[in-house]
C-alpha positions as CSV (number, residue, x, y, z in Angstrom):
1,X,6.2,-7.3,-27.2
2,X,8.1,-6.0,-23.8
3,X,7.1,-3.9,-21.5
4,X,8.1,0.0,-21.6
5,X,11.2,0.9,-19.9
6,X,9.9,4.8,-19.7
7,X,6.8,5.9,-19.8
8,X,5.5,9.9,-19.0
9,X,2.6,11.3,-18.3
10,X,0.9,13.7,-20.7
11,X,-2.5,15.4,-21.0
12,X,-4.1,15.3,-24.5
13,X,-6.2,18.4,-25.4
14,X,-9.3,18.1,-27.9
15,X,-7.2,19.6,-30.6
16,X,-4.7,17.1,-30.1
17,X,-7.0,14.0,-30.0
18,X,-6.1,13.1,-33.8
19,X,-2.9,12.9,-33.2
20,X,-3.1,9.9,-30.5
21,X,-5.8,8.3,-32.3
22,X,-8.0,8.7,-29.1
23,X,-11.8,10.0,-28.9
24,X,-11.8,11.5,-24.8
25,X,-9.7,14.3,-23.7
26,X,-7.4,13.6,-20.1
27,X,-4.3,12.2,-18.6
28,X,-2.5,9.5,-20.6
29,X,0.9,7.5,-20.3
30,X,2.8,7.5,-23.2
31,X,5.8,5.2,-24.0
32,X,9.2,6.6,-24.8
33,X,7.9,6.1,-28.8
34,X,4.8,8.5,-28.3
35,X,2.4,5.6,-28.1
36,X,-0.7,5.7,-26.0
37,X,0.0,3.3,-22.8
38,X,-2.4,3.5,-20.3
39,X,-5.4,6.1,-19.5
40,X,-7.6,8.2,-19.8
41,X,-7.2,9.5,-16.5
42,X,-8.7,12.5,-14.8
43,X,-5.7,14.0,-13.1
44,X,-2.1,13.7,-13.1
45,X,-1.8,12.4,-9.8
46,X,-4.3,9.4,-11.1
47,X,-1.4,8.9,-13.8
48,X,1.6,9.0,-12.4
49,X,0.3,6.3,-9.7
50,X,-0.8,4.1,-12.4
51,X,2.5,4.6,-14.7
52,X,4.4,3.5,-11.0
53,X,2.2,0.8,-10.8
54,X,2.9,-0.7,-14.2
55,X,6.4,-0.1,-14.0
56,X,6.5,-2.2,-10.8
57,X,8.9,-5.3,-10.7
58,X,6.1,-8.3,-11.4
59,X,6.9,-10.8,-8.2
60,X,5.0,-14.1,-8.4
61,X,3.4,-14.9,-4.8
C-alpha cells in the first residue's frame, strides 16, 4: 500500500464517530478516500504538524 499523496485535517464530532469507525472525538487526518490516517489529536495545529510530518520526503541518514 503507498503512502497518501493528500491528506486534510478534519475534526470528528460525537455524532459523527460511526461514520469513521472511531470511539474518541478530535482532530484526525484523513486521506483523499475519507479514510482515517493519523490521530486523534487535540487541536488542529497538533494535526496539521503531524499530516506535514508524514508527508515529509523519507531521506535515509
Amino acid at each position: 500500500m503507498s503512502d497518501p499523496k493528500d491528506l486534510i485535517a478534519l475534526h470528528v464530532a460525537t455524532e459523527d464517530l460511526e461514520d469513521y469507525s472511531l470511539t474518541q472525538i478530535g482532530w484526525y487526518a484523513v486521506d483523499d478516500g475519507g479514510k482515517v490516517v493519523l490521530g486523534p489529536f487535540e487541536s488542529l495545529a497538533q494535526c496539521d504538524r503531524a499530516i506535514r510530518e508524514r508527508l515529509l520526503p523519507r531521506t535515509g541518514v
